[in-house]
Structure formats: C-alpha cells, structure tokens
C-alpha positions in Angstrom: 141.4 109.1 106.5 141.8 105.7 105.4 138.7 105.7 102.5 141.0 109.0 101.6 144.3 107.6 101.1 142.8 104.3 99.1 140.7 106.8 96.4 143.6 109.5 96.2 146.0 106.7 95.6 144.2 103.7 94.0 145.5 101.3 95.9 144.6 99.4 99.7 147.8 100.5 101.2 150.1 97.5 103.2 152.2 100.4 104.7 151.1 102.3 107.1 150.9 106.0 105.8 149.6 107.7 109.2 152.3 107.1 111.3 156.0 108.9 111.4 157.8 105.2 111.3 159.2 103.9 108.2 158.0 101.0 106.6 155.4 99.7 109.5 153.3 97.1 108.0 149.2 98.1 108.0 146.2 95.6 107.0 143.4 98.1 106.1 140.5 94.9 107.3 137.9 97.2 106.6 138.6 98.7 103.1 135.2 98.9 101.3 133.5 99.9 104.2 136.8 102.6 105.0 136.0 103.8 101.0 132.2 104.2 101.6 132.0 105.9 104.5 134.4 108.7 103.0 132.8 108.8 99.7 129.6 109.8 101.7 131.5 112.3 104.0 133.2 113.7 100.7 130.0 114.2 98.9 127.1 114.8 101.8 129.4 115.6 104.9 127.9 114.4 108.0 124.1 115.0 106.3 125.7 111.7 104.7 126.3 109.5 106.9 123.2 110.1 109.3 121.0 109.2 105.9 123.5 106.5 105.8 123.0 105.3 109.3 119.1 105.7 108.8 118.5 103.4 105.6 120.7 100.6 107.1 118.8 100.5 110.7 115.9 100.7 108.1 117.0 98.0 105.9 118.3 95.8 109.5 114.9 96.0 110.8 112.9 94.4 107.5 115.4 91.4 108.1 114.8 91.2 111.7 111.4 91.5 110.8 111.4 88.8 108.3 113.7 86.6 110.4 111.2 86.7 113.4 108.3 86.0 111.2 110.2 82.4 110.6 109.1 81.4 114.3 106.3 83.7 114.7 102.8 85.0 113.2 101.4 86.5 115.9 101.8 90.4 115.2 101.9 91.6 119.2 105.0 89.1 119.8 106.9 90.7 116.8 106.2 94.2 117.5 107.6 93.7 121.6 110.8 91.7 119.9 110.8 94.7 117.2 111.1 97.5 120.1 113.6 95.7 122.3 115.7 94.9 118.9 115.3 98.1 118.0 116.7 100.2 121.2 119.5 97.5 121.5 120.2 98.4 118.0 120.3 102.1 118.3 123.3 101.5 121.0 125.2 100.5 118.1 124.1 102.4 115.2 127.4 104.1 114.4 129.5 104.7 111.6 131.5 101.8 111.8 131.9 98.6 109.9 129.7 96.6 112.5 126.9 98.6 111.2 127.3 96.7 108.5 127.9 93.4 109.8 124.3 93.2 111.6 122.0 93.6 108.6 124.6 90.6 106.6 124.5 88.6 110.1 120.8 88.5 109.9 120.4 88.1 106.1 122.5 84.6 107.2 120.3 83.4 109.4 117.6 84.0 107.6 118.8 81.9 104.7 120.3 79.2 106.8 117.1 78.9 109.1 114.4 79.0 105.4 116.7 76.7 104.2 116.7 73.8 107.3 113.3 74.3 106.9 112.3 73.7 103.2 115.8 72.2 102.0 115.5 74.9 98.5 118.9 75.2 97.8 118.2 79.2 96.3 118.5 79.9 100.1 121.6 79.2 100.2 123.0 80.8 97.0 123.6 84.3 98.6 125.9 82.7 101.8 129.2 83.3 99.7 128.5 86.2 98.7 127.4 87.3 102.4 130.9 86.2 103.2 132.6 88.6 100.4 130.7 91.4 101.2 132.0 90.3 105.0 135.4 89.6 104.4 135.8 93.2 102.6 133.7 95.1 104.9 135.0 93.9 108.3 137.2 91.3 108.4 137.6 90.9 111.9 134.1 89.9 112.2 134.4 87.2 108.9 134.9 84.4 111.5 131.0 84.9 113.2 129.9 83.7 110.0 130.2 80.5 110.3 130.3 80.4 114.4 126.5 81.1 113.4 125.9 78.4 110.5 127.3 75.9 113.5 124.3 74.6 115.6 122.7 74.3 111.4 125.4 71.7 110.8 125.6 69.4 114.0 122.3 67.6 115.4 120.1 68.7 118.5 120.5 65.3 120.3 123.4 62.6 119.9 121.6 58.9 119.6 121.1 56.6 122.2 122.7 53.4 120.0 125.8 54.7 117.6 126.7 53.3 114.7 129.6 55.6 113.7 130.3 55.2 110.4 126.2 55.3 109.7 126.2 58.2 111.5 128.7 60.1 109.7 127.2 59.0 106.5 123.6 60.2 107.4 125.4 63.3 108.8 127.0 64.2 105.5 124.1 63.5 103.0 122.1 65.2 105.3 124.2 68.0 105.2 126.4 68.2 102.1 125.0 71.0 100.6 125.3 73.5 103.3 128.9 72.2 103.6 129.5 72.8 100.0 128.8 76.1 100.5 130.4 76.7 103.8 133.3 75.5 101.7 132.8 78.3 98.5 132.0 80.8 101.8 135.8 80.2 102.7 137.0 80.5 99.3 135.3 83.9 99.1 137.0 84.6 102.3 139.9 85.0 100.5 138.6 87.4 97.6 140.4 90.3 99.8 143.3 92.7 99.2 145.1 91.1 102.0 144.4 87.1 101.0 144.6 84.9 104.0 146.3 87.9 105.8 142.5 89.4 105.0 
C-alpha cells in the first residue's frame, strides 16, 4: 500500500494516509524498497515477487560464496557452510526490506575484509554507496553497517607498554582511510526523504 500511495502521488508521504486520524506524522523508512516490491506486484502479481525472492537468495549466495572463499579454498568446507547458510537463509527469505539488507551486509564484509587484507582502496569505493542503497531501503537496519565495519577499525590485542599519543597516531594512519569513508558512509546516510529523521 505504501509503494502505491508514493507512485500514485509522487511524493514519500510524512502524513500518515492509512489511518482515520488527522495529521499523524508517518516516516515511510523503507521507501525504495516499499516502491519496488509494488511495482513487481503491479506488473507480475505474486509470479513477481517469488522471481524476486529467487534472484536475490541467488545473488546472496554468490556473496556468501565469495565471502567464504576469503578464509577458505577447500571446496567441502564451503559447500557444508553453503547448506547451513543456505536453510538459515530460507527462514528469512520474505518479501521484506531485510531481504535486502543481507545480500548489502555481506557485499560489506566482503569489501572491508579484501580490503584489511590487501590495503587497495577500490574495495572500499562501493561502502557509501552500500550505505545509500541502505539508508533508503531499510533504515532501521542503516546502523548494522557500521556495528560490522567495528572490530576492522579497533586492534585484536591492546599493547603491553602504551605510549598513548603513538598509539593514537599509528591507529589513525593505519586507519584513515577506512575512516574517511565511514565518514562519506554517514554523509550518504543522510541522502534520504526523511534526513536525519531517515
């Protein structure tokens, strides 16, 4: 109903237009995603979104695939961690946002883990644009974003003998450009019809 009322109108609405109160304030948090799922109900009817549900669980296992070959080669281990991902995955697989949010989850990890590992700052070039797609897809989960970037940022062990202001220095060049884009990753946080309310 939502993807409905934003094509037939144009316009994310910030009052609520399904309830009988006046002027009750709405934040649509899932607006692209609201306007996808319709136009595929509109157009295919439920044919749609099963083919929709189908070519993202496709599209979520070649990234879980690819993110397990980062600690892996050995074909056996990927297949078990392929078939336990995958029936945890099919619990899930609805049409909601969070279907969504897994395939851009693991595209993040992906990048963040390629890019601790080889320090090629192209791996890091699609993280703000993760976080639009995010932001405008399902908001609520924006925030897991950089919950996940975390344990890339702060060190496995804290040294014995601390020099603090070393430390901190080491710390930052060590990490200034995946801070740099942490920061543009918040700025695209707020490339939303809602801003900060977003």
């Amino acid at each position: 109903a939502t993807g409905r009322h934003i094509i037939q109108n144009g316009v994310v609405p910030t009052i609520n237009p399904f309830v009988i109160h006046e002027n009750l304030g709405i934040i649509i948090q899932q607006w692209l995603f609201d306007i996808l799922i319709y136009g595929l109900y509109d157009t295919w009817g439920n044919v749609g979104l099963y083919i929709y549900l189908l070519f993202i669980a496709f599209i979520s296992m070649i990234l879980l695939y690819k993110y397990f070959g980062l600690f892996s080669n050995s074909i056996k281990l990927k297949g078990i961690m392929m078939l336990i991902s995958g029936i945890i995955y099919v619990g899930f697989s609805t049409a909601r946002p969070t279907s969504l949010s897994f395939p851009i989850f693991i595209a993040l990890l992906y990048c963040v883990e390629q890019y601790r590992r080889t320090s090629k700052l192209k791996y890091l070039a699609p993280l703000p644009a993760l976080s639009l797609l995010e932001i405008n897809l399902h908001a609520a989960m924006w925030p897991m974003l950089f919950v996940m970037v975390l344990p890339y940022i702060f060190p496995y062990t804290i040294p014995q003998k601390t020099n603090i202001k070393t430390n901190i220095k080491k710390w930052f060049c060590k990490n200034k450009w995946l801070l740099l884009t942490l920061v543009l990753m918040i700025a695209a946080g707020f490339l939303n019809p809602n801003g900060f309310a977003g």
